[in-house]
C-alpha positions in Angstrom: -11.4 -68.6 -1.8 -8.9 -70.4 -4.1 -5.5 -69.2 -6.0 -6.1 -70.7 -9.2 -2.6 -70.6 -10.7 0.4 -67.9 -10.3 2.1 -65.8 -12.5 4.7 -67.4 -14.4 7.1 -65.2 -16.2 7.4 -61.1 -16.4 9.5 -59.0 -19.2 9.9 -55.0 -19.0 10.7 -53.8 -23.0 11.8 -50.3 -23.6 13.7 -48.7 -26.3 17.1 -50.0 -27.0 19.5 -48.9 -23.8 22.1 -50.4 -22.0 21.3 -52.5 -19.2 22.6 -49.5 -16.5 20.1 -47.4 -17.3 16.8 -49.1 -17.0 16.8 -51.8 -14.4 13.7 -54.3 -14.0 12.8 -56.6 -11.1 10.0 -58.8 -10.8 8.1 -61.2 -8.7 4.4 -63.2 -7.6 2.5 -60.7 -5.8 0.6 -61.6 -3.0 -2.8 -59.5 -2.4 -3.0 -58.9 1.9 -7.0 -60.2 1.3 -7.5 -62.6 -1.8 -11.1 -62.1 -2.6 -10.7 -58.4 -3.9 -14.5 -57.6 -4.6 -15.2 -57.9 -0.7 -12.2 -56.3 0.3 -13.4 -53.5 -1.8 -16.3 -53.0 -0.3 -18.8 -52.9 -3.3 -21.6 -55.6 -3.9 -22.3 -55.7 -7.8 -25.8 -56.5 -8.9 -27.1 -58.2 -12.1 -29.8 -56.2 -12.8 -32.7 -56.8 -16.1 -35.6 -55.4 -16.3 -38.7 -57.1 -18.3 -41.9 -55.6 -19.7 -45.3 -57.3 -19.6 -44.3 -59.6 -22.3 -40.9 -60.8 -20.5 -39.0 -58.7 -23.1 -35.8 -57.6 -21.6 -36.3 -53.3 -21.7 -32.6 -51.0 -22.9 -32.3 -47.4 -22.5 -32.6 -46.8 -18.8 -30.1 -44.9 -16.8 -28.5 -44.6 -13.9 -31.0 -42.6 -12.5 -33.9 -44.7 -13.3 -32.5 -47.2 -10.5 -33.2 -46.8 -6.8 -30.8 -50.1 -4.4 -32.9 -50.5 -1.1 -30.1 -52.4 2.0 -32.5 -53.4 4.7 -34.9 -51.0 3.7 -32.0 -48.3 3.3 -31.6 -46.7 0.5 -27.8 -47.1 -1.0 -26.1 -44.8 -3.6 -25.3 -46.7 -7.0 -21.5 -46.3 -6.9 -21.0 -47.7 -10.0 -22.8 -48.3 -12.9 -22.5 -49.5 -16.5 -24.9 -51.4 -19.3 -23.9 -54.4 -21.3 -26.1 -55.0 -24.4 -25.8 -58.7 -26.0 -23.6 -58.3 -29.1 -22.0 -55.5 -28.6 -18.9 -55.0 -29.7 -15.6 -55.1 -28.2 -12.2 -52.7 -28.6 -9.0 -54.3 -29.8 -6.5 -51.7 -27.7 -3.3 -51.7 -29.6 -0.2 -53.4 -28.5 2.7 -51.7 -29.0 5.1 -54.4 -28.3 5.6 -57.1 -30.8 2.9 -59.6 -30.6 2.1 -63.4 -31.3 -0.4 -63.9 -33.8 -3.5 -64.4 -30.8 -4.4 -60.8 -29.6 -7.0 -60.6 -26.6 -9.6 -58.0 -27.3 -10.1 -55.9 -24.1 -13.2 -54.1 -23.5 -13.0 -50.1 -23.3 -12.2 -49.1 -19.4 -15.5 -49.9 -17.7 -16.3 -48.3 -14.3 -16.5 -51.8 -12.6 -16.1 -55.3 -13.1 -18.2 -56.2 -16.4 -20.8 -58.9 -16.5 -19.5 -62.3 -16.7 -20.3 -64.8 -19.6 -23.1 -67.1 -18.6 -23.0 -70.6 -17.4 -26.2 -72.1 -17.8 -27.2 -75.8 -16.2 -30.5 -77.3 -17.8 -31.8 -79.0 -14.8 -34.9 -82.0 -15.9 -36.7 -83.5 -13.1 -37.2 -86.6 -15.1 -38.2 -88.0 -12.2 -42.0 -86.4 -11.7 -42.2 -85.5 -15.6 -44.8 -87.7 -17.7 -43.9 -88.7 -21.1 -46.0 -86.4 -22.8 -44.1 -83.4 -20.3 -40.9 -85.2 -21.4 -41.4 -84.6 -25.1 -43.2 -81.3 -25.4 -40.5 -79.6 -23.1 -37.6 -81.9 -25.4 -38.9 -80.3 -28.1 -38.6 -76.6 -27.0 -35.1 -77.1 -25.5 -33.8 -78.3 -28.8 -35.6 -75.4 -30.5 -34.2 -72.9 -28.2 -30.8 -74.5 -28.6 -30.8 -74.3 -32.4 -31.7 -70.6 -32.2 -28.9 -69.9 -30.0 -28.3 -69.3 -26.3 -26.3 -66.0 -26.7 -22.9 -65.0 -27.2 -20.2 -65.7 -24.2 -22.9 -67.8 -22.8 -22.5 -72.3 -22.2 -24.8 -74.5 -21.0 -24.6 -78.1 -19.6 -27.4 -81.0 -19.0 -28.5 -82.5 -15.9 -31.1 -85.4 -15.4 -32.8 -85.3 -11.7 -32.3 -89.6 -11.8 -28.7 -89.0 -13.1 -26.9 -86.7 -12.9 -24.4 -84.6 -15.4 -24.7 -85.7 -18.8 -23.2 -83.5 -20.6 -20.5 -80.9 -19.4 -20.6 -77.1 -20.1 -20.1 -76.6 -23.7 -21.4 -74.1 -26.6 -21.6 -76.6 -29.0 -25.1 -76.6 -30.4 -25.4 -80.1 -31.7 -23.6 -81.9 -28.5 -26.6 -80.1 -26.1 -29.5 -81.0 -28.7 -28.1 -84.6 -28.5 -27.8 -84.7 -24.3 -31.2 -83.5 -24.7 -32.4 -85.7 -27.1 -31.6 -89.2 -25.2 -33.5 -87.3 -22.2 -36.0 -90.4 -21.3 -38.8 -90.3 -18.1 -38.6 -91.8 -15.2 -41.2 -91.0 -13.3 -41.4 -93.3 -10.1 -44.9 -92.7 -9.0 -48.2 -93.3 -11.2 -50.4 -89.7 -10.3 -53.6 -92.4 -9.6 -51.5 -93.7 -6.5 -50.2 -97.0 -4.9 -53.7 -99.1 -5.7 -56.8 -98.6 -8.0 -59.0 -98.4 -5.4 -59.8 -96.8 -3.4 -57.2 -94.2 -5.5 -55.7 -92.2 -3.1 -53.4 -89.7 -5.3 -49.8 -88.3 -3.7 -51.7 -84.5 -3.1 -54.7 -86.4 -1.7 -52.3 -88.5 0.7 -50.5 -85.1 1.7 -53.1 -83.9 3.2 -54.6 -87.0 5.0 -51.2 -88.1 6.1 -50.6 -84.4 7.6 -53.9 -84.0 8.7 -54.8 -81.2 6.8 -58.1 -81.3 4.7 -60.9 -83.8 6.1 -62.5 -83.6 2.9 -59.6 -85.3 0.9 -60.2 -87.6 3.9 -63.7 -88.0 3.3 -63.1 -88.3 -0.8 -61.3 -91.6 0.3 -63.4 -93.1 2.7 -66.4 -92.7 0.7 -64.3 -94.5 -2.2 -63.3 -97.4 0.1 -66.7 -98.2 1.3 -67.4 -98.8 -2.5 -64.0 -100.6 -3.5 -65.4 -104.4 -2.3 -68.7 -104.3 -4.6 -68.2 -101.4 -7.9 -72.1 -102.4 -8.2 -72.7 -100.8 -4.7 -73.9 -96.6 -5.1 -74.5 -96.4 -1.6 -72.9 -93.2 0.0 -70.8 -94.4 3.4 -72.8 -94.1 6.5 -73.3 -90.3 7.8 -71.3 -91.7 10.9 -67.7 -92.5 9.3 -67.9 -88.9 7.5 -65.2 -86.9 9.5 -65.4 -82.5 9.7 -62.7 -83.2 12.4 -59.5 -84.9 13.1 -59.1 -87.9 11.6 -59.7 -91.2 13.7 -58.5 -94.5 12.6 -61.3 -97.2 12.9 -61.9 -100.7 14.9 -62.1 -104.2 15.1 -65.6 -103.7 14.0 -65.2 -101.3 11.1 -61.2 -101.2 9.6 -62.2 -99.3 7.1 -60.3 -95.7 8.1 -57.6 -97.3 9.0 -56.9 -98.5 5.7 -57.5 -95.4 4.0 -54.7 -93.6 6.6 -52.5 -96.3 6.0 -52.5 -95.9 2.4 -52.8 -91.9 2.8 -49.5 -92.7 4.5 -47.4 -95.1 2.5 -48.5 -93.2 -0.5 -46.9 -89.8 0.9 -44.3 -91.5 2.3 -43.4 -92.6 -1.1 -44.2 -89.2 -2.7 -42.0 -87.5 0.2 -38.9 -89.7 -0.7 -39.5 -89.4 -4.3 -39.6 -85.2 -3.6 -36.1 -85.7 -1.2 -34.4 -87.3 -4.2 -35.2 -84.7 -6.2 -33.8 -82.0 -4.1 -30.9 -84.1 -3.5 -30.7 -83.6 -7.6 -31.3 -80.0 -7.0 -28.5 -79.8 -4.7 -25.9 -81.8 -6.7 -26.6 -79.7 -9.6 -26.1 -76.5 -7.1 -22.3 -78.1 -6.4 -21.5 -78.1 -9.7 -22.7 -75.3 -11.1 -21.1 -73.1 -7.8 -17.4 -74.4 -10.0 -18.6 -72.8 -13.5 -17.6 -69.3 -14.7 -19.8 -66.3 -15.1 -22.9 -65.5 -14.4 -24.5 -68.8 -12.9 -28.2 -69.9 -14.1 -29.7 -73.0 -13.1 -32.5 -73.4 -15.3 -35.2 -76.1 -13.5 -37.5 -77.9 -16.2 -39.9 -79.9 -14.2 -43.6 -80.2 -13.7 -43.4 -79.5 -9.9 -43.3 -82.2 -6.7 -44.8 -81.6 -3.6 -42.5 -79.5 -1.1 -44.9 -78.9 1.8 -43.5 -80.3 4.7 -40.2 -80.2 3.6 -39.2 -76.5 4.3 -36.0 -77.0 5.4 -34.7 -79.1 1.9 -36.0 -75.7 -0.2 -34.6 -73.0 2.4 -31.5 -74.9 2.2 -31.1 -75.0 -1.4 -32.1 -72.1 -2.0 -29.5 -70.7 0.7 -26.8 -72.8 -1.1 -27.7 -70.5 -4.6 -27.6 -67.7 -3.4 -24.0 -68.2 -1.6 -23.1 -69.4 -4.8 -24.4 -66.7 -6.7 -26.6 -68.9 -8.9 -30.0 -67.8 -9.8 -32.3 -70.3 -10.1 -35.2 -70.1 -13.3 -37.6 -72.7 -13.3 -39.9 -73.8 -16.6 -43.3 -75.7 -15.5 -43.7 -78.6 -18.2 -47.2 -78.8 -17.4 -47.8 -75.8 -20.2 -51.1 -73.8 -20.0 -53.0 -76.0 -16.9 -56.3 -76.9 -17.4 -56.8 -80.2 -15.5 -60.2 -81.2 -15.1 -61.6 -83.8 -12.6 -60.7 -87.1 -13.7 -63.3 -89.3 -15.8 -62.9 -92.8 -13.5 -65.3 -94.5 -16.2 -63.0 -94.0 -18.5 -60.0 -95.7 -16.8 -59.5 -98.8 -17.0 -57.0 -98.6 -13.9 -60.0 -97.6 -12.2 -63.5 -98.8 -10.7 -66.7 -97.7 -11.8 -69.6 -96.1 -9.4 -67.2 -93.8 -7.4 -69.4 -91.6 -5.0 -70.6 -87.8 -5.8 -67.7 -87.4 -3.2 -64.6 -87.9 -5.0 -66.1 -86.1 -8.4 -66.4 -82.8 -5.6 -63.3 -83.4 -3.7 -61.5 -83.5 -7.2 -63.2 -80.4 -8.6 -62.5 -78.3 -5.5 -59.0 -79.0 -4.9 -57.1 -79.5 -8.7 -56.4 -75.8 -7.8 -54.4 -76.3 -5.1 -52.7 -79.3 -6.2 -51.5 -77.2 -8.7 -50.4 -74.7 -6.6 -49.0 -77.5 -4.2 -46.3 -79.1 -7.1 -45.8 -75.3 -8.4 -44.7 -74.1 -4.7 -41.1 -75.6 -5.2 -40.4 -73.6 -8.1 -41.8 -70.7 -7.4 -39.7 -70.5 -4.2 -36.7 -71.2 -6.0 -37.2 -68.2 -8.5 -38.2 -66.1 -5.8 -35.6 -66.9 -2.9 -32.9 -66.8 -5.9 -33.9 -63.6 -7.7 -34.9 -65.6 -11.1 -38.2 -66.1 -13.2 -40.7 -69.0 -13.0 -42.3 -69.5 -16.8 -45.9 -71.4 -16.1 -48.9 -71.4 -17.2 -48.0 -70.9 -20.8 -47.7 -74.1 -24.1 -45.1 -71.4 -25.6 -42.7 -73.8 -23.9 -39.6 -72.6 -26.5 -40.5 -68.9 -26.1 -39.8 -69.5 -21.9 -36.6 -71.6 -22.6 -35.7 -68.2 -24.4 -36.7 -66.0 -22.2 -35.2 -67.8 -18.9 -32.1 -69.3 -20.5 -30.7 -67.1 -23.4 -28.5 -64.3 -22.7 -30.9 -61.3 -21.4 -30.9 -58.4 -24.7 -30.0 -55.5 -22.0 -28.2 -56.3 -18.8 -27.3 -53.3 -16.1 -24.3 -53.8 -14.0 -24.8 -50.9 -10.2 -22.8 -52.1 -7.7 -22.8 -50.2 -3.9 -21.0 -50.1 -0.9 -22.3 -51.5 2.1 -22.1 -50.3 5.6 -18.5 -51.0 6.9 -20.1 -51.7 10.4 -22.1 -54.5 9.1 -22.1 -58.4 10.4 -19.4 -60.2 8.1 -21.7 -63.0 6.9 -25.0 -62.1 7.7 -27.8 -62.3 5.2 -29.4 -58.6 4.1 -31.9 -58.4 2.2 -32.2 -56.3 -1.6 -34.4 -54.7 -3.5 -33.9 -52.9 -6.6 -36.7 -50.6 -7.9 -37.3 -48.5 -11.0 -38.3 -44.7 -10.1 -40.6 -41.8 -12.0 -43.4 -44.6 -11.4 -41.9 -47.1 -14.5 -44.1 -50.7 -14.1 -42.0 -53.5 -15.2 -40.6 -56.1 -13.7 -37.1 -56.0 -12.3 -34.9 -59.4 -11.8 -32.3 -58.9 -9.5 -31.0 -61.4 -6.9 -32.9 -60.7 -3.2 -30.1 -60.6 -1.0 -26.6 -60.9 -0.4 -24.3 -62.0 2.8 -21.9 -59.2 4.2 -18.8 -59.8 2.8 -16.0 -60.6 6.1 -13.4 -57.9 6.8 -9.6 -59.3 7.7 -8.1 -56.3 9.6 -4.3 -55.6 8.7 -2.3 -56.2 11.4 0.2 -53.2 13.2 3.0 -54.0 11.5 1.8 -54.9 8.3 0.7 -51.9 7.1 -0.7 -51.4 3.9 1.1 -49.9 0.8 -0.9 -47.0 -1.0 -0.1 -49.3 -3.8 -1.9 -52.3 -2.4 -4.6 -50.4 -1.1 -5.5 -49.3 -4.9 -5.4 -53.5 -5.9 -7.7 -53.8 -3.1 -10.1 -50.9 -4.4 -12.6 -51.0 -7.7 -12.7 -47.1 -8.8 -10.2 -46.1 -11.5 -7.6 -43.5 -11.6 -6.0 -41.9 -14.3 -3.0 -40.1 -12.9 -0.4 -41.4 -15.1 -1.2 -41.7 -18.7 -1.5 -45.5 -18.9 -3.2 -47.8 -21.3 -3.3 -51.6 -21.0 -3.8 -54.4 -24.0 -3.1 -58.1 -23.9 -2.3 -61.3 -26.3 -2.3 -64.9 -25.6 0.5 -67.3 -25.5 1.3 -70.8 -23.9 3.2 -71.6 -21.5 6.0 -74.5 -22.9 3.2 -77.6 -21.5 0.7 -76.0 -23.7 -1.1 -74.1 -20.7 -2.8 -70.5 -21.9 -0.9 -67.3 -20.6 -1.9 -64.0 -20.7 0.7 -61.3 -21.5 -0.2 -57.7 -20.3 1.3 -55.3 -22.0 1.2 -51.4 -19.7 2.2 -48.6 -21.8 3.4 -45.8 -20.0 3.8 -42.2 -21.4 7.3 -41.1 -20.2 6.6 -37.1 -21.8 3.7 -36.9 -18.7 6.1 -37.9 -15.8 8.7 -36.0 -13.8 12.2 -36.5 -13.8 14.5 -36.3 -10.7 18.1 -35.0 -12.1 20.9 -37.5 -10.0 24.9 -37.6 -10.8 23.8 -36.4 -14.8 20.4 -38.7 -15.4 17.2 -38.4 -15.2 15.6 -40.8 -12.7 12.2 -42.5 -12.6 10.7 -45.6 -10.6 7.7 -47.4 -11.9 6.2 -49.9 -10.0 3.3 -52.5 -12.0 0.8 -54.5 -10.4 -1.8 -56.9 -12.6 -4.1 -58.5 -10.8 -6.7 -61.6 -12.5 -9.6 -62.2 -10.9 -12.7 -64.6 -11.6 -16.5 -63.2 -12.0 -16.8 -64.0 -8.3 -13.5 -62.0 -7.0 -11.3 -65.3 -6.6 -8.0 -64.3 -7.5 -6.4 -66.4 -10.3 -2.9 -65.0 -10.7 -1.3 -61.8 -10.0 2.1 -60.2 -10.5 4.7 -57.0 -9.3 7.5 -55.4 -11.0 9.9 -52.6 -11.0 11.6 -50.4 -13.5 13.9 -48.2 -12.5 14.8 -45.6 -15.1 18.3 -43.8 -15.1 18.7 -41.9 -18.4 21.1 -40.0 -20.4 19.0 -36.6 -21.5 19.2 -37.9 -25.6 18.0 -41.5 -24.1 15.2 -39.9 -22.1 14.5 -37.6 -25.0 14.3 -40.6 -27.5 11.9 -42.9 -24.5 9.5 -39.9 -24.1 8.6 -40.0 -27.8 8.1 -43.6 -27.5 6.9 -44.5 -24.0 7.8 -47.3 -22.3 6.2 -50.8 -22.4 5.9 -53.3 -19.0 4.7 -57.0 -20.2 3.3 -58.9 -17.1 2.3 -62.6 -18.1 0.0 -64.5 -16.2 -1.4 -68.0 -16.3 -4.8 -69.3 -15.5 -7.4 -71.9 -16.8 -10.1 -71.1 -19.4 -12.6 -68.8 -18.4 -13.7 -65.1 -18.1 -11.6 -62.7 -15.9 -11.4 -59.4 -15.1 -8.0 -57.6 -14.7 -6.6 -55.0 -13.1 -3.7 -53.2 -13.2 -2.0 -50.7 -11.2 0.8 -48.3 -11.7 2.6 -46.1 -9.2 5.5 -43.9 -10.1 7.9 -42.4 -7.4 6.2 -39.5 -7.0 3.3 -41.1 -5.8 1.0 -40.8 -8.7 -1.1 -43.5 -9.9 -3.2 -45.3 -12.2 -5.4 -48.2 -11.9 -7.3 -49.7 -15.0 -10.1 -52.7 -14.9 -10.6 -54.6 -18.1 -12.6 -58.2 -18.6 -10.7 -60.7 -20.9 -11.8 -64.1 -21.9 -8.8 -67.2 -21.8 -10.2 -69.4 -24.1 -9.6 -72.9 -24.1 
């Protein structure tokens, strides 16, 4: 947990009076626990729900939502709906403003969802040409249609690296995308033409795990010395067992598991790279704003064997908050057994063997080079897009900002394990059948227990919480500004209704205190910058007359880098009423 920047300036305005009866104070508040949303006690979900066609569904309410905690049902304890391009509410500002006005949302219930920070992950390094192009083609497409409003997007190439930054600028990601090249470092026909032991087929020999792909390759190197020869090898070197390596007398099996080996050896380092990409890619994205998407374009590598790279990453994401899509540039799959006649890289007269091996098992291979992005989606709570040549519809679907997103948010148990893993679910009730994406889990957020002698102030306790309150008669707008080295601010302006609030009568004036808190916080609960003030009112009857017509107006200015916040202020006055108010606001850059 970071603080981003602090509050750099704070001005109280109120109708004209002399400086003895309204006297302000200010300073940098410090929060007793900086990440707020834990301290709160509320885990907010990202919730859409898809139909049959992938189509993002609107309409549903509260009540159509059921949040399973380890099984254990929890009570939605806030909930809201945020509907791409819907409008936003200018709140006035009473105060005299610059000419750049911040448009705050009305008062949501909870923190609103964050703009979307999208990372276009290639694996150029399994991808074919062809794949290359086709999947080229659809991101540009997608791109030129639009990826949704709030939402940014960055490039990333699995051989190296970032190549373009986040950015909303259409033609800057068609061009990163468009000097995407392959380079794929393993031919799918293997280290040698024959006999041609593929990287699937070389998995399993080399892991002992299907004599037939075994058998596919022994039969082929008994041929390999004379393509004239048809003859099947003897019954003898045909293994339904264990695979043995041969002798003086016949070498023959050992050179097929020596291949099998150095072939998946190969493939395996080519597969670690890649999730060394995957986890770069992770690192950055963890630093972006908003809602994080990692969208993975690839046509699969094998993964078996290497559980702990995928639990890993996929444990990494989900700390991070970063759902993980994944697009299969295969397309629709309809591999059929390779024609060796017909490739010149190739011999002729391969046994009946290879021709069945190939026929049984394309399935699986499939399923083998899909496993790594279907675990991603899954473990991460995001969609994998296969089987399907609409390549531009599933860059839509997967990367543009959903049509209908719903925001719940509950509280977990205060006993639980600070963080320890728990599983979600999030259903639909009344029997409703679509699908609904949600993230599968969450770790339990780490309680700091106050000390004795630091007790907390009612007042801090409210920053701490998430629910509003609307005691005081409050409302809350903002404008942007610059600091004098050209950094953005962000001027909160309170208004307080003085005609709601009681006056204490001492020596001839009316007394009031009002104490202001505005808290900025990141999509993630980070706190960025935060401030407290003071006003202490002591007014002549006329003066308090003329300042209840008019309210009174607290401007608290805080700085922070570009990027989506939400805010909240809090406002106590001496008779212990309060009011706390959460709005989302956008710094631009």
């Amino acid at each position: 947990m970071r603080r981003l920047a602090a509050a750099a300036a704070c001005a109280f305005i109120a109708a004209a009076q002399s400086t003895d009866e309204v006297r302000v104070s200010a300073h940098v508040y410090s929060p007793p626990q900086l990440h707020l949303t834990a301290q709160a006690q509320l885990v907010q979900l990202e919730v859409v729900v898809r139909d049959s066609h992938g189509r993002a569904v609107s309409g549903l309410k509260q009540g159509d939502f059921e949040i399973l905690d380890e099984g254990k049902p929890r009570a939605i304890a806030a909930f809201s709906v945020e509907t791409r391009g819907q409008a936003t509410v200018s709140m006035p500002v009473s105060a005299a403003a610059p000419s750049a006005t911040v448009s705050l949302s009305p008062r949501p219930a909870m923190p609103p969802a964050a703009a979307r920070s999208t990372l276009l992950f290639f694996d150029d390094l399994h991808a074919s040409g062809g794949e290359m192009q086709r999947t080229q083609a659809a991101a540009k497409r997608f791109i030129k249609d639009g990826i949704g409003p709030g939402a940014r997007a960055a490039v990333f190439a699995a051989s190296e690296g970032l190549t373009l930054d986040f950015t909303a600028d259409a033609d800057a990601l068609t061009a990163a995308i468009d000097k995407l090249r392959t380079h794929q470092r393993m031919s799918e026909n293997g280290l040698q033409p024959c006999p041609r032991i593929t990287p699937y087929q070389a998995y399993l020999i080399a892991n002992n795990l299907d004599p037939t792909a075994y058998n596919a390759a022994l039969a082929e190197a008994n041929q390999c010395a004379d393509a004239s020869i048809t003859r099947a090898p003897p019954p003898g070197a045909m293994v339904r067992g264990p695979m043995q390596r041969g002798s003086a007398k016949d070498p023959t099996p050992t050179i097929v598991l020596q291949q099998a080996e150095a072939t998946w050896q190969q493939a395996r380092e080519i597969s670690l790279t890649s999730f060394d990409a995957v986890d770069s890619a992770l690192a950055l994205l963890a630093k972006a704003p908003g809602t994080r998407v990692l969208l993975m374009v690839s046509s699969g590598f094998l993964s078996g064997m290497l559980d702990a790279q995928r639990d890993d990453a996929i444990d990494r994401a989900i700390r991070a908050g970063i759902v993980i899509d994944a697009l299969d540039a295969k397309g629709l799959w309809a591999d059929p057994p390779r024609t060796f006649g017909n490739d010149p890289q190739t011999y002729k007269g391969f046994p009946q063997t290879t021709f069945i091996f190939e026929a049984t098992s394309n399935g699986a291979r499939n399923d083998a080079v899909n496993d790594v992005m279907a675990e991603f989606a899954a473990g991460t709570g995001g969609l994998f897009f296969h089987n399907s040549n609409d390549l531009t519809g599933g860059f839509a679907q997967l990367a543009a900002v959903p049509e209908t997103t719903y925001l719940l948010a509950f509280r977990p148990d205060a006993e639980g394990e600070a963080a320890k893993y728990r599983k979600l679910k999030v259903r639909l009730l009344a029997g409703k059948a679509d699908y609904v994406q949600a993230r599968p889990g969450y770790f339990a957020p780490a309680r700091v227990p106050v000390k004795a002698d630091e007790p907390l102030r009612k007042l801090d306790s409210e920053v701490l919480a998430a629910d509003e309150l609307s005691e005081l008669p409050v409302h809350v707008a903002g404008r942007m500004g610059k600091t004098p080295k050209g950094d953005p601010t962000l001027s909160v302006v309170i208004h307080v209704d003085l005609a709601k609030l009681k006056f204490t009568e001492n020596s001839g004036r009316q007394t009031q205190k009002l104490a202001f808190i505005g808290v900025l916080t990141d999509p993630n609960g980070n706190l960025a910058a935060a401030k407290e003030g003071a006003m202490e009112l002591a007014l002549k009857p006329e003066n308090l007359a003329r300042m209840q017509a008019s309210g009174v107006n607290a401007v608290l200015t805080l700085s922070a880098p570009p990027g989506l916040y939400r805010i909240r202020v809090v406002v106590q006055e001496s008779g212990g009423k309060m009011a706390a108010l959460n709005q989302k606001v956008e710094i631009p850059n």
